[in-house]
C-alpha positions as CSV (number, residue, x, y, z in Angstrom):
1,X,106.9,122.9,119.6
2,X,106.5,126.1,117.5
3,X,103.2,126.1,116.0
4,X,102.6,125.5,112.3
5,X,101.3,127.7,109.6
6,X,99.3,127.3,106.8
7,X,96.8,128.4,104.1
8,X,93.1,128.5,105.6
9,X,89.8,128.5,103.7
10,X,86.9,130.5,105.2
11,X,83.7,129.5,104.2
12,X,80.4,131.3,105.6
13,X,77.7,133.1,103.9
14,X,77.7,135.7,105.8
15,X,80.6,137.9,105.0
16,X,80.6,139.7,108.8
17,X,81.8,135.9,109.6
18,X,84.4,135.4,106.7
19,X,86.0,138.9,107.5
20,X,86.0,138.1,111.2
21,X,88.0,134.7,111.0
22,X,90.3,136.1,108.1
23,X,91.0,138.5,110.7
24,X,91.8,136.2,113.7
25,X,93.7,133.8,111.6
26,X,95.9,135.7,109.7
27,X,96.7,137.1,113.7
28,X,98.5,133.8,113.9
29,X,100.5,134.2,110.3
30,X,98.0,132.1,108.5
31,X,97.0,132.9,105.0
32,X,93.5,133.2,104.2
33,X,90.6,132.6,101.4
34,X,87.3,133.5,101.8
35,X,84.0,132.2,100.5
36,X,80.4,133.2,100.8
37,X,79.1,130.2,99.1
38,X,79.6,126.5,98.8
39,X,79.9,126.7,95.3
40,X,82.6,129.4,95.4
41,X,84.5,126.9,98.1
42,X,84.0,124.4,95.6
43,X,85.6,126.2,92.7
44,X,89.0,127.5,94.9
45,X,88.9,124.0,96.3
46,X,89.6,122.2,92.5
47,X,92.3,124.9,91.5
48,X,94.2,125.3,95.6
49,X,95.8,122.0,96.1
50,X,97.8,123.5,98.9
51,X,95.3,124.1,101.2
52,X,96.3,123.2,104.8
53,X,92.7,123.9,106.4
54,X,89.2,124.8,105.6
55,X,86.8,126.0,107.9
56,X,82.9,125.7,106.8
57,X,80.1,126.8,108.3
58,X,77.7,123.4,108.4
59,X,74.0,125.6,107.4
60,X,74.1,127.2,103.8
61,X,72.0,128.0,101.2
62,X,72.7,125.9,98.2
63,X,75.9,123.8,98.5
64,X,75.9,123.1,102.4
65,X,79.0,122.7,104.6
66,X,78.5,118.5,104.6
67,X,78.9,118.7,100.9
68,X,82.1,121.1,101.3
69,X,83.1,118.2,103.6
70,X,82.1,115.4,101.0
71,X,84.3,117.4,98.2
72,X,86.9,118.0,100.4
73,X,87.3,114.1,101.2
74,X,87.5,113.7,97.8
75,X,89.9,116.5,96.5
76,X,92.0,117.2,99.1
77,X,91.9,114.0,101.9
78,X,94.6,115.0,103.7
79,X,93.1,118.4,104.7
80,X,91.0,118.7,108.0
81,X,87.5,120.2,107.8
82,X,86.6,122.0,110.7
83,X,82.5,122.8,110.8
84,X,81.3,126.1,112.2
85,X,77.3,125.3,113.7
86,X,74.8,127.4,115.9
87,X,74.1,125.3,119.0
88,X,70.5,123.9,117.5
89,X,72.5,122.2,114.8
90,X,75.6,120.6,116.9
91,X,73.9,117.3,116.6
92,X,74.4,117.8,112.3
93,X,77.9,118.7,113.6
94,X,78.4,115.2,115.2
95,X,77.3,113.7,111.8
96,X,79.6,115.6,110.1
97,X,82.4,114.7,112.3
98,X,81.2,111.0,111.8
99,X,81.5,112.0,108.3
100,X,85.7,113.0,108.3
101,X,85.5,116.8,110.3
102,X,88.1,116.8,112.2
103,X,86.3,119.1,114.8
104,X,83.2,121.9,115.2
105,X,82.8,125.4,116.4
106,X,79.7,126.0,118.3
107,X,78.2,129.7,117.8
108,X,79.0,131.6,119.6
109,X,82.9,131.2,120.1
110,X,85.2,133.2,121.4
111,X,88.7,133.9,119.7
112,X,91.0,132.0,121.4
113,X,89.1,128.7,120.5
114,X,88.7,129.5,117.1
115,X,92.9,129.7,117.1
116,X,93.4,126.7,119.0
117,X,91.1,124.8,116.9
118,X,93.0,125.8,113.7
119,X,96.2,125.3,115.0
120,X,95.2,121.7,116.2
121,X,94.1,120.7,112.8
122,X,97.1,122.3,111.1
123,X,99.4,120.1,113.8
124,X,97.5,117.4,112.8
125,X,97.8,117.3,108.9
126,X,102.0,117.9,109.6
127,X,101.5,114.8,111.7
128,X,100.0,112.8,108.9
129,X,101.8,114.6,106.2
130,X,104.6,113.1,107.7
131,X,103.6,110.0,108.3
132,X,103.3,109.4,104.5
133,X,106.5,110.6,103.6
134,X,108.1,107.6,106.4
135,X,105.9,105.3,104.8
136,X,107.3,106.2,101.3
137,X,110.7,105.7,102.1
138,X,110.1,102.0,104.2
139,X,108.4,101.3,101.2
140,X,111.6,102.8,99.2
141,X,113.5,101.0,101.8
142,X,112.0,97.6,100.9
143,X,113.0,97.9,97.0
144,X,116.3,98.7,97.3
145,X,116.7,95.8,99.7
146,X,115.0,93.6,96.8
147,X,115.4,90.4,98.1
148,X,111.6,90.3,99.6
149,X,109.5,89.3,96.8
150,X,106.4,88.4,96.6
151,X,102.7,89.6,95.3
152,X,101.0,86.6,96.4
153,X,98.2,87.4,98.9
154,X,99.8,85.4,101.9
155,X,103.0,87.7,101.3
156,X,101.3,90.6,100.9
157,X,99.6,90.2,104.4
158,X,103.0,89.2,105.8
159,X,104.6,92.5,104.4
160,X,101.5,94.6,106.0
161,X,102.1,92.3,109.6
162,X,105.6,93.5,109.0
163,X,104.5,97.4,108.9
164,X,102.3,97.2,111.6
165,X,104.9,95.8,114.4
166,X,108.1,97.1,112.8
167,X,108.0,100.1,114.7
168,X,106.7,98.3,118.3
169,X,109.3,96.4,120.6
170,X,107.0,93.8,120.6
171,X,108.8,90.6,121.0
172,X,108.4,88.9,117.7
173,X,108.4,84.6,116.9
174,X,108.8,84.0,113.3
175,X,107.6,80.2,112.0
176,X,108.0,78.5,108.5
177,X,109.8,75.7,107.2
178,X,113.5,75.6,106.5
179,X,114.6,78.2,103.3
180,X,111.5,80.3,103.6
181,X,113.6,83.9,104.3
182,X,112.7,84.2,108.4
183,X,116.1,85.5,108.3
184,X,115.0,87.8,106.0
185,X,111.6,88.9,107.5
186,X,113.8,89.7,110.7
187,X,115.9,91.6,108.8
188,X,112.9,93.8,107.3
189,X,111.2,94.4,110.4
190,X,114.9,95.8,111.9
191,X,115.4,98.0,108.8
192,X,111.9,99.3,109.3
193,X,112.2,100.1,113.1
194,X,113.1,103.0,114.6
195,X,116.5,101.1,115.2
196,X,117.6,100.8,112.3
197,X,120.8,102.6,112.6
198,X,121.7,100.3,115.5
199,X,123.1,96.5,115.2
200,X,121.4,93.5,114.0
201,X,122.3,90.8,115.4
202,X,121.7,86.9,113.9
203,X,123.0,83.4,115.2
204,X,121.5,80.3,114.9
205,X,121.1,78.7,117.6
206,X,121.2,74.7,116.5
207,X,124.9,76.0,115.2
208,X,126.4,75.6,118.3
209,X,126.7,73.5,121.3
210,X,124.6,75.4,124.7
211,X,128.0,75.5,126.6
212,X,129.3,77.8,123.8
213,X,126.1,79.0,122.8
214,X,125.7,80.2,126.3
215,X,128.6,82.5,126.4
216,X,127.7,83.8,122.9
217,X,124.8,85.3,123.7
218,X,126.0,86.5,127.2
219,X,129.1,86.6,127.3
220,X,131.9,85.3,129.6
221,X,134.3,86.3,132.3
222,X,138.0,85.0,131.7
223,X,138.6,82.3,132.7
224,X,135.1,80.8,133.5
225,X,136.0,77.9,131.1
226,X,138.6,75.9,129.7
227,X,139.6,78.4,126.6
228,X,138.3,81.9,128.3
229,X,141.8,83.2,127.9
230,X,139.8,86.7,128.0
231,X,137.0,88.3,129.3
232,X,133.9,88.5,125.9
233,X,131.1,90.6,125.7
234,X,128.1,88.5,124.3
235,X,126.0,89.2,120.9
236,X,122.7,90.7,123.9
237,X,125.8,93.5,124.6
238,X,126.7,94.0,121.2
239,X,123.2,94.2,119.8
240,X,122.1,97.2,123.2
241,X,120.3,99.7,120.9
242,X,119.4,97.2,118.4
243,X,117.9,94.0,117.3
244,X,118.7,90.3,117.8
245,X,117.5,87.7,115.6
246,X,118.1,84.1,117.1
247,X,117.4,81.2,114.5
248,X,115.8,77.8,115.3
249,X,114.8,79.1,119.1
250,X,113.4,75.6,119.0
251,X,116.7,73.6,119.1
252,X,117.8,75.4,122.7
253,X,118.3,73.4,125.7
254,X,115.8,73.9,128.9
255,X,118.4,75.6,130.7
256,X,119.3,78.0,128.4
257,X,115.1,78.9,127.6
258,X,115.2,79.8,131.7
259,X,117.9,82.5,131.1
260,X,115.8,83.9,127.8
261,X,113.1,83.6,129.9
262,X,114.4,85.8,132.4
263,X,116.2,88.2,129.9
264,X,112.7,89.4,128.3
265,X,110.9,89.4,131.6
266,X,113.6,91.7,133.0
267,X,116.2,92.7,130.1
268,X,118.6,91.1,132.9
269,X,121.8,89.0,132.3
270,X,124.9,87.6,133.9
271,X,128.1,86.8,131.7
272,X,129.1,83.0,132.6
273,X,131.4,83.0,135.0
274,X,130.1,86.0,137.1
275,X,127.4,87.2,139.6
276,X,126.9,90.8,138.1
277,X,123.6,91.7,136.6
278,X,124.1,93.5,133.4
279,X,120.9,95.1,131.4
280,X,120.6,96.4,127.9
281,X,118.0,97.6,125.2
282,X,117.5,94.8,122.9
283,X,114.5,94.1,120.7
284,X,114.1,90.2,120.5
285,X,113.0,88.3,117.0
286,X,113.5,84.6,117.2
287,X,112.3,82.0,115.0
288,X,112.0,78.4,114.4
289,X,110.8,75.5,111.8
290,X,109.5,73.4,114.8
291,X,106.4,72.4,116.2
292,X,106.8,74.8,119.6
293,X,103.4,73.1,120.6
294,X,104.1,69.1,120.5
295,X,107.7,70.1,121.6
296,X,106.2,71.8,125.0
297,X,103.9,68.8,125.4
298,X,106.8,66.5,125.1
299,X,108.4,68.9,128.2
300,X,111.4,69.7,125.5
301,X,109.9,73.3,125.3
302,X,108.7,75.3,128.4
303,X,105.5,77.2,128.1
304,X,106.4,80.1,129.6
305,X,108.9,81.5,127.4
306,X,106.8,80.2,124.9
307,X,103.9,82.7,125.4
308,X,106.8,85.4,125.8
309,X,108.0,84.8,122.9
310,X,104.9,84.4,121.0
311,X,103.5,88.3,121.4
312,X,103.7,88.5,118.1
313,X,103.5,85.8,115.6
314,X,104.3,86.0,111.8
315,X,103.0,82.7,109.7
316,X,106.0,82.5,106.9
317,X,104.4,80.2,103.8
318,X,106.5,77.4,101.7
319,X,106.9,78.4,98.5
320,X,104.5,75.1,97.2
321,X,101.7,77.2,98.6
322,X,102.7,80.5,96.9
323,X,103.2,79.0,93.4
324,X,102.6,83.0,92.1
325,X,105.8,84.2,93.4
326,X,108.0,81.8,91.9
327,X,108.3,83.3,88.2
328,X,109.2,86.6,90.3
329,X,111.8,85.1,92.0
330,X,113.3,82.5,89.7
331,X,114.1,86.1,87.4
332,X,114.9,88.1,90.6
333,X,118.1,84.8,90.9
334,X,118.9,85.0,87.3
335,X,119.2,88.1,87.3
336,X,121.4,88.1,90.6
337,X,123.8,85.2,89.7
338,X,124.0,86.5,85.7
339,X,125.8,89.5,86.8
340,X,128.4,87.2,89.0
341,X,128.7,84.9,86.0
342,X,129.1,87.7,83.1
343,X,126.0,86.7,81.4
344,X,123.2,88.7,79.9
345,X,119.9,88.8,80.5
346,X,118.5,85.4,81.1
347,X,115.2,84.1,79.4
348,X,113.2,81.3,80.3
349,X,112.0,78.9,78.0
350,X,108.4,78.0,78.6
351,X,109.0,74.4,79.5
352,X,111.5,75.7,82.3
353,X,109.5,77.8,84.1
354,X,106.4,75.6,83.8
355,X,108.6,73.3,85.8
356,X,110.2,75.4,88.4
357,X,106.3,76.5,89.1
358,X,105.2,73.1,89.1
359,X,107.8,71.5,91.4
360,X,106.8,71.6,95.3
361,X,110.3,72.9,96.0
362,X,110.4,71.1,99.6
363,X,114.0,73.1,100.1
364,X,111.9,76.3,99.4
365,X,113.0,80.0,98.6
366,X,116.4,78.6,99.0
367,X,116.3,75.3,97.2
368,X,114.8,77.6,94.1
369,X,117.8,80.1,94.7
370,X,120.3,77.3,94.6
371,X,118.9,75.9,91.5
372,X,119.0,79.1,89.7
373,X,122.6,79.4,90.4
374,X,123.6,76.3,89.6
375,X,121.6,76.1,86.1
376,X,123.6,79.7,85.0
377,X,126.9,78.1,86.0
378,X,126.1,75.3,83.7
379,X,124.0,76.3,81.0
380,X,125.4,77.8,77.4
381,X,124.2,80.9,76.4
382,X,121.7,83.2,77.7
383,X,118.3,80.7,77.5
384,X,117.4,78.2,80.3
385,X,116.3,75.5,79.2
386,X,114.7,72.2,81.2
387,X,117.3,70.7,81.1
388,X,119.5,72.9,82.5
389,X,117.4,72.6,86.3
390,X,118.1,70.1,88.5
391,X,117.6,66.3,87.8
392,X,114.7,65.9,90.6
393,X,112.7,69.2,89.1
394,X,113.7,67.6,85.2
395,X,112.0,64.0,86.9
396,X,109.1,66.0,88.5
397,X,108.1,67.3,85.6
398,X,108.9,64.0,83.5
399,X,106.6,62.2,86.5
400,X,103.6,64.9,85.8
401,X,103.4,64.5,82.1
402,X,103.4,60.9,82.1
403,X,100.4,60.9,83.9
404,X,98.3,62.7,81.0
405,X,98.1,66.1,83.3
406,X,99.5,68.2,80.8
407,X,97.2,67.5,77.8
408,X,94.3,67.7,80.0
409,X,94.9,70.8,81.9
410,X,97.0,72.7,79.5
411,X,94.8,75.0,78.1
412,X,93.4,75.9,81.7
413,X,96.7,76.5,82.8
414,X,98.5,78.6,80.5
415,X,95.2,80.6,80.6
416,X,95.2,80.6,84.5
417,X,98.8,82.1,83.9
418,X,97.6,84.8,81.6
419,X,95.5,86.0,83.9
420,X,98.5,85.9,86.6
421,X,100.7,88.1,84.1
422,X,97.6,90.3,83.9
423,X,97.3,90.7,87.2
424,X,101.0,91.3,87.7
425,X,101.4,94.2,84.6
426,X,98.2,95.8,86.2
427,X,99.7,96.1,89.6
428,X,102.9,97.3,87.9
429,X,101.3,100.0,86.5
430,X,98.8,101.1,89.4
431,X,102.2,101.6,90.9
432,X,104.3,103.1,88.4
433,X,101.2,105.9,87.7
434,X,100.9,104.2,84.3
435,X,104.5,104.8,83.2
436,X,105.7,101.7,81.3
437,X,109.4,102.2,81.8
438,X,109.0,102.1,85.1
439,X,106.5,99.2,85.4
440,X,108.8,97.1,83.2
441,X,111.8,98.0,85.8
442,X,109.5,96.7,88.7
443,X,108.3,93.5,86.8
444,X,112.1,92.9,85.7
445,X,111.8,93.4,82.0
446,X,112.9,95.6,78.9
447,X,110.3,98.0,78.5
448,X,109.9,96.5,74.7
449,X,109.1,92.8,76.3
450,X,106.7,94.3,78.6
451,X,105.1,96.2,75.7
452,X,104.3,92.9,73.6
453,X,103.0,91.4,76.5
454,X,100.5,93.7,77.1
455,X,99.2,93.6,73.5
456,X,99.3,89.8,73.8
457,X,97.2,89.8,77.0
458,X,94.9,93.4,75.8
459,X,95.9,95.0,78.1
C-alpha cells in the first residue's frame, strides 16, 4: 500500500530541530509548518483545519507539548499527536500517550524512525477518516430504509447492538414477541454488512411442513420425493455470499435442528435425496417469539444448536414497553398508507393519539401498522379522529376513562408528553446542526408546525 501524504506540524523550540524534521519530512512529500512555541502551534492550530499530523516536542517553555496535545484533542480530534522527549522525560511521554499521543520519539533518533513514525500516524488518521465516512453512510443507509423507528432508549441500544455485529459473521438469534420487526432487524444488520450486495434470504419456518421445509432450505435431488419432477437448489445455495434469515427457528422439528446444527458447525449440507456434501458462505440470523429455554427443558429444543445459535443475542421490545415510539410510528404509517390512498397529510386529533399511546397494542408494531391503514381507508378527510381506530383501542380508551384515570393524571401526562416532544425537537436539531427545515423533515412535520411547537414548548 502506497504510503499517504499529508500536512505536518513541527513544533520545537529549538529551531536546529524544526528545520531538521521539515527537512526529513518534506523527503517523503509531506508539507510542513513549523513552530518554535506552543503558543505559535496554538495559533496555526485554530486557523489549519487540515492538518494531518503534528509532531511536539513534550519540554517547552510556556505552552508545553501536553497542552499542544490537550488543544489538539479539542480542535482537531482526528489528528495524531506524536511527542518528541529526551530519554529522562519518556516516562511524561507515557502520560501523554495515556493522554491521546498516538506515539513518542525518544532523543536522540535517527531518520528513518522519525519517517516511519509519521507515516504510521498519517495511515492511521486515513484509517479512521474512513471509518467515519462508512459510518455516515450506514447511518444514511438506515434513513432511507425508514422503516426502523425508534428513539426510545431500548431501540437506541438495539440500533448500536446492530452496529457493533453487522459487520461480524457472528451467528445471530433475534427474540421478541410476534409484530415487533425481527424481520426487520435482520434485514438491517444484512444491509449494514459487508454483504450487502449479496442475497437475503427470509422464510419462516412454522410456514411450512419439515418434509417441505427440509428441501427448501437444502434443496433436493429429482426424484427424492413424490413431486421432485426436478432437481432444486435450496434457499442455503441461493443465499452463498449472503445472508439467511429463518423466522420462528423455534417451530422446527428435532430432526431438522441436527442438520442446522451440523450446517453452522461445518457450513456442510446434503440436498435430500443425495449423499454429496455441498458447502457454501452463508451468514445465519434466525429468530423466534418462543421460550427456547422451557422448550429445551421440555426436550422440544436441543441445547446444542441452541448455544450455536445464541452467539449473539438481540432482545427486540413490545411496543407496550416503548410507549415513546408510538407517536413516531403511528405518523411514519399515515404517512405511508396516505400516499396509497391519495390523501394529504394526516393529523391526529389529541384524543386519537392519546389512545393509540395508551393502548398495550398486544399485536405490536404490526397491529399499530394495521390500524393506521385501516383508519385512512375509512376515515373522511385528512383528521383522525378516535373514532376512526379500531373498536378494541375506541373500548380501551372508553375502559381507562371510566375509571377516573384521566382527570386524575391528566395534567401529569400531557406535561410528561411535553417534555417527550422536547426531547424529540432537541435531538432533531443536535442532528440537523440546528437547521429547522431539516429537523422538521426528520421529525415528519412542515417546518411551520415544528416552528409553533417549539415556541409552545420554549424551546
Amino acid at each position: 500500500m502506497e504510503t499517504a501524504t499529508g500536512k505536518a506540524l513541527v513544533i520545537d523550540d529549538e529551531q536546529k530541530m524544526c528545520q531538521f524534521l521539515e527537512l526529513v519530512l518534506s523527503q517523503d512529500g509531506h508539507k510542513v509548518l513549523t513552530a518554535t512555541s506552543g503558543e505559535q502551534a496554538l495559533d496555526i492550530m485554530r486557523s489549519r483545519t487540515d492538518l494531518d499530523v503534528i509532531v511536539t516536542d513534550l519540554m517547552m517553555p510556556g505552552i508545553t507539548g501536553m497542552e499542544v496535545l490537550e488543544e489538539a484533542k479539542r480542535l482537531l480530534p482526528d489528528t495524531p499527536v506524536i511527542m518528541i522527549t529526551g530519554y529522562s522525560t519518556v516516562e511524561n511521554a507515557v502520560q501523554a500517550m495515556k493522554a491521546g499521543a498516538f506515539d513518542y520519539l525518544p532523543k536522540p533518533f535517527k531518520v528513518d524512525e522519525v519517517k516511519l513514525v509519521v507515516n504510521k500516524a498519517l495511515d492511521r488518521r486515513v484509517i479512521a477518516l474512513e471509518n467515519k465516512r462508512l459510518r455516515r453512510e450506514l447511518q444514511a443507509i438506515r434513513e432511507r430504509s425508514g422503516e426502523i423507528i425508534g428513539t426510545s432508549e431500548n431501540m437506541q441500544e438495539v440500533f448500536r447492538l446492530v452496529e457493533k455485529i453487522a459487520r461480524t459473521d457472528a451467528t445471530t438469534l433475534i427474540r421478541g414477541e410476534s409484530g415487533t420487526g425481527k424481520d426487520l432487524i435482520a434485514r438491517e444488520i444484512h444491509m449494514q454488512s459487508l454483504r450487502a450486495s449479496k442475497p437475503f434470504v427470509s422464510i419462516n419456518c412454522a410456514a411450512l411442513p419439515e418434509t417441505l421445509l427440509e428441501s427448501e432450505l437444502f434443496g433436493h435431488a429429482r426424484g427424492a420425493f413424490t413431486g421432485a419432477v426436478m432437481t432444486k437448489r435450496g434457499l442455503f445455495e441461493e443465499a452463498d455470499g449472503g445472508t439467511i434469515f429463518l423466522d420462528e427457528i423455534g417451530d422446527i422439528s428435532l430432526a431438522l435442528q441436527a442438520k442446522l446444527l451440523r450446517f453452522l458447525q461445518n457450513r456442510e449440507f446434503i440436498r435430500v435425496g443425495e449423499t454429496i456434501v455441498r458447502c457454501v458462505d452463508v451468514r445465519v440470523i434466525v429468530a423466534t417469539n418462543k421460550d427456547l429455554e422451557t422448550a429445551i427443558e421440555r426436550g422440544d429444543f436441543r441445547s446444542d444448536l441452541y448455544y450455536r445459535l445464541n452467539v449473539i443475542t438481540i432482545h427486540l421490545p413490545p411496543l407496550r414497553e416503548r410507549r415513546s415510539d408510538i407517536p413516531l410510528l403511528a405518523k411514519h404509517f399515515a404517512r405511508k398508507f396516505a400516499a396509497k390512498c391519495l390523501k394529504g397529510p394526516i393529523s391526529f386529533s389529541h384524543e386519537a393519539m392519546d389512545a393509540l399511546v395508551n393502548y398495550d397494542w398486544p399485536g405490536n408494531v404490526r397491529e399499530l401498522e394495521n390500524a393506521i391503514e385501516r383508519a385512512l381507508i375509512l376515515m373522511e378527510g385528512d383528521d383522525l379522529d378516535i373514532y376512526d381506530l379500531p373498536d378494541e383501542v375506541i373500548e380501551a380508551s372508553e375502559v381507562r376513562k371510566s375509571k377516573g384515570q384521566d382527570n386524575i393524571e391528566d395534567e401529569c401526562f400531557y406535561e410528561a408528553v411535553d417534555e417527550y416532544k422536547r426531547e424529540l425537537i432537541t435531538e432533531a436539531l443536535e442532528k440537523s446542526d440546528g437547521v429547522q427545515a431539516k429537523a422538521a423533515e426528520i421529525l415528519g412535520l412542515k417546518r411551520t408546525t415544528l416552528n409553533e411547537m417549539m415556541k409552545r414548548l420554549g424551546i
